[in-house]
C-alpha positions as CSV (number, residue, x, y, z in Angstrom):
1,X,98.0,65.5,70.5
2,X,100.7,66.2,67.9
3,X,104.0,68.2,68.7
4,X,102.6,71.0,66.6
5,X,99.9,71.9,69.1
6,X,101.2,73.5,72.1
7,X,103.0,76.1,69.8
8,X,100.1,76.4,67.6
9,X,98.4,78.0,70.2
10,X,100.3,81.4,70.8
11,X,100.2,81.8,67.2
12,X,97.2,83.0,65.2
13,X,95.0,80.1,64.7
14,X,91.3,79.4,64.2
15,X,89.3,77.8,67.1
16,X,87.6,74.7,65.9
17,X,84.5,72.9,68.1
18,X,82.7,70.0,67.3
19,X,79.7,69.3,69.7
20,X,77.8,65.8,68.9
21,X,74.2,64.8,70.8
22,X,73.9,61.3,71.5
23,X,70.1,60.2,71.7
24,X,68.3,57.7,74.1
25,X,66.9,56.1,70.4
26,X,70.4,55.8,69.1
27,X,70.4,58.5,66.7
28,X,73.3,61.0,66.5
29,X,73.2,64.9,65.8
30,X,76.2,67.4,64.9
31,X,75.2,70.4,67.1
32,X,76.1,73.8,65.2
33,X,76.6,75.8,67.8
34,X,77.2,80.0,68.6
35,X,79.1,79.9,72.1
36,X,79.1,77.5,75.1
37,X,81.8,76.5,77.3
38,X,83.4,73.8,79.6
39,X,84.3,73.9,82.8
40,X,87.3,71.7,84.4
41,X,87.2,71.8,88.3
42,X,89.1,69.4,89.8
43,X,87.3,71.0,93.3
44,X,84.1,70.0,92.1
45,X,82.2,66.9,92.9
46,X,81.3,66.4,89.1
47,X,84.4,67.5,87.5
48,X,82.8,68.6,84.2
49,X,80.1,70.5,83.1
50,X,79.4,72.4,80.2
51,X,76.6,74.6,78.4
52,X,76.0,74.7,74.4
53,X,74.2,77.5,72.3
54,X,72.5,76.8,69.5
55,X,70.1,78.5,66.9
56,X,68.4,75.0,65.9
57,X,65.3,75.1,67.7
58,X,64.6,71.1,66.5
59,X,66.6,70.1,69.5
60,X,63.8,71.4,72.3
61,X,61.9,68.6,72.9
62,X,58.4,68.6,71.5
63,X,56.6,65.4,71.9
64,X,56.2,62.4,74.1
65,X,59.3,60.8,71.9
66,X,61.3,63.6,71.7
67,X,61.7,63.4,75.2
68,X,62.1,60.0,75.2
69,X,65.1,60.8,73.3
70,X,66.4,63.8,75.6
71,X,66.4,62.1,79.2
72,X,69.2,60.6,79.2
73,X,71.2,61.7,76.1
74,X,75.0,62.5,76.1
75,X,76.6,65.4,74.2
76,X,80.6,64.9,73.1
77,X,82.7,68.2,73.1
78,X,85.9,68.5,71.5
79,X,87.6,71.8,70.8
80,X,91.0,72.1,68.8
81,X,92.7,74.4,66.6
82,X,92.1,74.7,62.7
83,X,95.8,74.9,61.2
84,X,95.1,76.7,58.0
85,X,96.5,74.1,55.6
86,X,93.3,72.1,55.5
87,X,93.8,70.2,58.9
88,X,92.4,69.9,62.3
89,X,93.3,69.0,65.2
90,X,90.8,68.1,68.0
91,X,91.0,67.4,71.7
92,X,88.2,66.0,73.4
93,X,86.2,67.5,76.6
94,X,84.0,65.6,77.9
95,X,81.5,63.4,77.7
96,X,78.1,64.9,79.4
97,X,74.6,63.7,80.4
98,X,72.2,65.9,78.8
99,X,70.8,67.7,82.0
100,X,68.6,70.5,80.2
101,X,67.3,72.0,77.2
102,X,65.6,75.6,77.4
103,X,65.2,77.8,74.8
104,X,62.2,80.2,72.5
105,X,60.8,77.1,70.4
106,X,60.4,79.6,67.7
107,X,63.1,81.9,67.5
108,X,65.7,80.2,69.8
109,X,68.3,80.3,70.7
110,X,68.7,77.2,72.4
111,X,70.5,76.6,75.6
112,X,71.9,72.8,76.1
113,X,73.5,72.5,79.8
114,X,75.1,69.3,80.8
115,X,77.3,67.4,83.3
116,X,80.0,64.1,82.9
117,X,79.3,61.4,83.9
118,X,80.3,60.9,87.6
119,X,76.7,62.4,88.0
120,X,75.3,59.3,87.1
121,X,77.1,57.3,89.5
122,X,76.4,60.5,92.3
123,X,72.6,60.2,91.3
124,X,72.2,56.6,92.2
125,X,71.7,56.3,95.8
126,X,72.1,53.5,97.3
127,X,68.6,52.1,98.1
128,X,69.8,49.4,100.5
129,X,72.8,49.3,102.4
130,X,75.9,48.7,100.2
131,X,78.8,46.9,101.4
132,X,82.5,47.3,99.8
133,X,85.5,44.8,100.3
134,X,88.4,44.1,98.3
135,X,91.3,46.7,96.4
136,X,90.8,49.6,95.6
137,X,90.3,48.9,92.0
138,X,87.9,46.4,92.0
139,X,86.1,47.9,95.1
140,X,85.9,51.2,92.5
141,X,85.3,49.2,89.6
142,X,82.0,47.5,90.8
143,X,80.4,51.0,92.1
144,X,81.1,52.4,88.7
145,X,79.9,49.7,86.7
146,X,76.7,49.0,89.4
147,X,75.0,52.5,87.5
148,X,76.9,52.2,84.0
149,X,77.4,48.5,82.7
150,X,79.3,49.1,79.7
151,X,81.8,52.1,81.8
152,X,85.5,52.3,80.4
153,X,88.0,52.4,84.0
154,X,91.6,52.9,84.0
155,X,94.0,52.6,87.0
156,X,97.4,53.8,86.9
157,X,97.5,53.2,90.8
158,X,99.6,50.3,93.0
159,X,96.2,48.6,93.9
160,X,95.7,47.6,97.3
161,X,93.5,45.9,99.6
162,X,90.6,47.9,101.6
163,X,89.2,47.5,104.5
164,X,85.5,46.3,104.1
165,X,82.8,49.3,104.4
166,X,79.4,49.4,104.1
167,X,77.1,52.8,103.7
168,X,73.5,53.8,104.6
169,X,70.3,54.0,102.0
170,X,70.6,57.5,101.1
171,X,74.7,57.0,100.7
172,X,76.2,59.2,97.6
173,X,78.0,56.4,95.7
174,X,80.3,59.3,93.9
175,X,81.5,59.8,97.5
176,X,81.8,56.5,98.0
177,X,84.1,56.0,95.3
178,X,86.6,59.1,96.4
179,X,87.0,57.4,100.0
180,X,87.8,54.3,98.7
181,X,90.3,56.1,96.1
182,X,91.8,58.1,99.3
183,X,93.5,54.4,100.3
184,X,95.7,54.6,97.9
185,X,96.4,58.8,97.5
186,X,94.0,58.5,94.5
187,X,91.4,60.5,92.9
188,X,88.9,59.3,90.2
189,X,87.1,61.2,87.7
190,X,86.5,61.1,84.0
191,X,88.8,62.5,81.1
192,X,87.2,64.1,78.2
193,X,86.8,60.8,76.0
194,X,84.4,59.6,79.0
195,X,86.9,56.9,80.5
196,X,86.9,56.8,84.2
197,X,90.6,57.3,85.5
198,X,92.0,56.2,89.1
199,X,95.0,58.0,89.4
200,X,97.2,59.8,91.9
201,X,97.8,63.8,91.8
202,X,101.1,64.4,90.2
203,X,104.2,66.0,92.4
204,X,104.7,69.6,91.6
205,X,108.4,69.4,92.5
206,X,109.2,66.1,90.7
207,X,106.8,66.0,88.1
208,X,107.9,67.5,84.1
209,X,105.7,70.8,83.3
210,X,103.4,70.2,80.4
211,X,103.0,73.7,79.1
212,X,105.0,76.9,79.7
213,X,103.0,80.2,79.5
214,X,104.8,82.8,79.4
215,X,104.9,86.2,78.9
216,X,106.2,88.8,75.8
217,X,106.5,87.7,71.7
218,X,105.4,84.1,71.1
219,X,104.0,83.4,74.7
220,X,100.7,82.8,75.5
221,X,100.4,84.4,78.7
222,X,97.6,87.5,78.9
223,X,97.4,88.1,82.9
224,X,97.5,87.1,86.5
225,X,97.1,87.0,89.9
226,X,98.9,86.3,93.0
227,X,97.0,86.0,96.1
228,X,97.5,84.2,99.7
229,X,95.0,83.3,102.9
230,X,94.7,81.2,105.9
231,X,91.0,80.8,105.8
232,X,90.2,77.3,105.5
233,X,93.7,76.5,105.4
234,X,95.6,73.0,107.5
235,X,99.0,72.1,107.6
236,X,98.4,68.7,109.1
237,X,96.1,65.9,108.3
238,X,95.2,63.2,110.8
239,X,94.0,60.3,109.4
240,X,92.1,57.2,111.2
241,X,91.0,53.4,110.1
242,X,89.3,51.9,112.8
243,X,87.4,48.6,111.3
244,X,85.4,46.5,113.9
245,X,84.2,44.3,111.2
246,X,87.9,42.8,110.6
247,X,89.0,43.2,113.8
248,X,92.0,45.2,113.4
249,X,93.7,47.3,115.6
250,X,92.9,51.1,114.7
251,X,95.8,53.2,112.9
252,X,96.5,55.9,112.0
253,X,99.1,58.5,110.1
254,X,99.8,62.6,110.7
255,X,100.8,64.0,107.2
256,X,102.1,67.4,107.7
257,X,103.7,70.5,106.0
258,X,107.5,69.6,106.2
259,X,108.8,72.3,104.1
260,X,110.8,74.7,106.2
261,X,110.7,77.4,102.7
262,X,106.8,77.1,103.0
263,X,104.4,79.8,104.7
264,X,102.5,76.7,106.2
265,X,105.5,74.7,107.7
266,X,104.0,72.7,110.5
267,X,106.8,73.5,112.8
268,X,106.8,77.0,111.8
269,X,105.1,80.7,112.7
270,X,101.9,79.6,110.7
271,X,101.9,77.3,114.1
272,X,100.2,73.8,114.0
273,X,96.4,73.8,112.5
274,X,95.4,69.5,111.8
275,X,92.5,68.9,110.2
276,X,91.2,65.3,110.6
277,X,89.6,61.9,108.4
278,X,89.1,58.5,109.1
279,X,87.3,55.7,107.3
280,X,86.9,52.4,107.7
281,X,88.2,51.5,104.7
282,X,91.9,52.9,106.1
283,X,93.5,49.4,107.3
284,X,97.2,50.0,107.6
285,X,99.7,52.5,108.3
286,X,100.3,53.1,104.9
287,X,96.6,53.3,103.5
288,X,96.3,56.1,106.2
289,X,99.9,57.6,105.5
290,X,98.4,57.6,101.5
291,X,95.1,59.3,102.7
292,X,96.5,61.9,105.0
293,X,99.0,63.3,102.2
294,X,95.9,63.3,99.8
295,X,93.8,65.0,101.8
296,X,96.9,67.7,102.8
297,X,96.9,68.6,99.7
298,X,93.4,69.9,99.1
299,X,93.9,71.4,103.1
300,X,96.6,73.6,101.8
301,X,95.5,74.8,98.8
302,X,94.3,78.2,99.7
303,X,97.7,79.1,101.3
304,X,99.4,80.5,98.2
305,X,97.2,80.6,95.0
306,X,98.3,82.0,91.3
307,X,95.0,82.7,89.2
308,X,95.9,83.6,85.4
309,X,94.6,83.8,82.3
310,X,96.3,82.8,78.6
311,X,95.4,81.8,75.2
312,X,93.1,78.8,75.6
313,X,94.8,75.4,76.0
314,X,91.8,72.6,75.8
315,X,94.8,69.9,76.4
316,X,95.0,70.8,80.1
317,X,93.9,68.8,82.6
318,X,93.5,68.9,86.6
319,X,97.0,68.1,88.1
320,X,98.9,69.1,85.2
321,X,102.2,71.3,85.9
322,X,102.5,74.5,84.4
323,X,105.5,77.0,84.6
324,X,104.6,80.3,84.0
325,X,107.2,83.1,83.4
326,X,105.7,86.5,84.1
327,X,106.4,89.7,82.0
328,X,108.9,90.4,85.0
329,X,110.9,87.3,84.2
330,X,110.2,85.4,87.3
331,X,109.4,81.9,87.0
332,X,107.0,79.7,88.9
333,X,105.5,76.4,88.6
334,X,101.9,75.9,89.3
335,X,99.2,73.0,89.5
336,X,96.2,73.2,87.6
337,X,93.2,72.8,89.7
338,X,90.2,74.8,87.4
339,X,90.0,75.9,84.1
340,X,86.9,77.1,81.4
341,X,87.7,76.2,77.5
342,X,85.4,78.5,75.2
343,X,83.7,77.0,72.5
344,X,84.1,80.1,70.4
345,X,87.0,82.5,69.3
346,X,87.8,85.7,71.6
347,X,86.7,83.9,74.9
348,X,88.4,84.1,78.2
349,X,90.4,81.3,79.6
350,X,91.4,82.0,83.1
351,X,93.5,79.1,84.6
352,X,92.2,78.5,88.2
353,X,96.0,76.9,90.4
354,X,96.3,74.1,92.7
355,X,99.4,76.1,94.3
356,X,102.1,78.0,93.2
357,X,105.8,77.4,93.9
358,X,109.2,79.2,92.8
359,X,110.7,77.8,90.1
360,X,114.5,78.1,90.2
C-alpha cells in the first residue's frame, strides 16, 4: 500500500474490484461482477467469507466437467481505489474456496458465495486419532500443510515448545490449530493474499494506530455507536496444562483485569467473574500465563464496544488500531474486530471494535 492511499480515501475516488475464479482444470476467469462483498470477522471460525454477483450465466455449472471445475475452485478478491490519473491501486481480500454457485441459468444473475481457506483445514476431520508434539510452529505448520501441501505460513511469534496432544476421530483440526496457537498468546488465520499467519493480537495501548477516522472536512468518519454490557462478559481467565503423557506437574496462570480506570477491574464493583481453559498442550507457567491473557481478551470484549461506520478502508485488518475522533472532538482508540468491504460504490462499511478506550 502506497502513502497515497489512506488519504485517497476521504476524498472522491472511484472504487475499483477485481474478482478472478481459479478452476479445478487450471483455467483462470476475470469475474465482471455487479455487487458482492467481504466479510472480515476476526470472531468467526473462518475469518473470511464473501459473495460475488454476476450477470454471466457461463459460470453455473452445466455439465459433468463443469462441475469438475467448480468443486473445489478458489476465487481472489481485491478491491482498491481508481486514482483518476490512469492508475490503480489494489489491496487484496482474500483468497476463497468456491462454496456455491446459484443463479437463473438463463437470465441470471448469478450468485458466487465463498469462504478462505481455514475451511479447508476445518473440513478435514481427523479420521484417526491425531497426535501433536513439538513448537508451536511446527506443531501448526504440519496440521496446515496435512489438508493443503503447497500452504504459504508465516510466524511472527517467539516459538515454543508444546506439550504433546492428541484428539479424537471426529476432531475439528481448525480448532486444533487455535489451541495450539493459544501457547504462545497467538492466533492464526489467513490474510487476503491466502498466506496463513501466526501472530499475536496487537496492544491497544502500546501499539501505533493505522488509520484515523475522524469526523468533519477531509475525514472519513459517517457514524457510530457506543454501547456497553456484562452479558457474556469475564474479567479473569484461569488457565490449566495438566499432561499425563509427559508427566509434568499441572500449572496453571489467572490473567485478570488489572486496570483500576476499567469498568471490569477484577478488584473492582464489576466484582470477580473467571472464566476457565485448560489444555494439555499448556506445559509451563508461561504457556498458561500466554493463554489466559489471550483468552481475556475475547472474555472482555463485550464490556465496552464502539460500532461505526466510515468510507470503506479494504486495508484494515482484525487487530488493527484505529483512533477515531468524533464530530464532538473526543478521541478514542479502538481495535478492529469485524468489518464488510463492498465490492461496489455507495455500499456501507460499518467497522465492527474489539474495544474501545480513551485516547488522551
Amino acid at each position: 500500500m502506497t502513502a497515497r492511499f489512506l488519504p485517497r480515501l476521504a476524498e472522491g475516488h472511484g472504487i475499483v474490484a477485481e474478482v478472478t475464479l481459479f478452476r479445478t482444470d487450471g483455467t483462470t476467469t476475470p469475474v465482471p461482477h455487479t455487487g458482492g462483498s467481504v466479510t472480515i470477522d476476526r470472531g468467526s471460525t473462518i475469518r473470511r467469507t464473501c459473495t460475488v454477483t454476476t450477470a454471466d450465466v457461463s459460470l453455473i455449472p452445466r455439465t459433468a466437467a463443469d462441475e469438475l471445475a467448480t468443486y473445489g475452485a478458489r476465487l481472489r478478491i481485491a478491491v482498491g481505489v481508481d486514482y483518476g490519473d490512469g492508475s490503480v491501486e489494489l489491496v487484496p481480500l482474500g483468497v476463497f474456496r468456491l462454496d456455491a454457485v446459484d443463479g437463473d441459468p438463463v437470465f441470471g444473475p448469478v450468485t458466487l458465495a465463498g469462504k478462505s481457506l481455514e475451511c479447508i483445514i476445518a473440513d478435514h476431520r481427523f479420521t484417526a486419532p491425531y497426535r501433536a508434539a513439538g513448537t508451536i510452529v511446527s506443531a501448526i505448520t504440519a496440521l496446515i500443510i496435512r489438508s493443503i501441501p503447497d500452504a504459504e505460513i508465516v510466524s511472527t511469534i517467539d516459538d515454543a515448545a508444546i506439550g504433546p496432544r492428541t484428539w479424537d476421530v471426529e476432531g475439528d483440526p481448525w480448532a486444533a490449530v487455535q489451541e495450539i496457537a493459544a501457547v504462545g498468546a497467538a492466533e492464526v488465520s489467513c490474510n487476503g493474499d491466502g498466506v496463513f499467519v501466526i501472530a499475536t493480537l496487537p496492544d491497544v495501548a502500546t501499539t501505533e494506530p493505522v488509520w484515523t477516522v475522524a469526523a468533519g472536512e477531509g475525514g472519513v468518519y459517517v457514524k457510530a455507536t457506543r454501547g456497553m454490557t456484562s452479558a457474556g462478559v469475564y474479567n479473569g481467565v484461569l488457565a490449566r496444562g495438566d499432561n499425563t503423557e509427559t508427566g509434568t506437574a499441572p500449572v496453571q496462570y489467572l490473567a485478570t483485569d488489572d486496570d483500576p480506570g476499567s469498568p471490569t477491574y477484577w478488584d473492582g464493583p464489576y466484582g470477580k467473574r473467571p472464566t476457565f481453559y485448560s489444555s494439555s498442550t499448556l506445559t509451563t507457567v508461561l504457556a498458561c500465563t500466554n493463554a489466559a491473557r489471550l483468552k481475556l481478551i475475547t472474555a472482555q470484549a463485550p464490556n465496552a464496544t464502539g460500532d461505526f461506520s466510515s468510507l470503506p478502508n479494504p486495508a484494515l485488518e482484525p487487530g488493527d488500531i484505529l483512533r477515531v475522533v468524533h464530530p464532538d472532538r473526543t478521541k478514542e482508540l479502538h481495535q478492529v474486530q469485524s468489518f464488510t468491504v463492498p465490492l461496489e460504490p455507495g455500499g456501507d462499511f460499518p467497522i465492527g471494535t474489539i474495544s474501545a478506550k480513551e485516547d488522551g
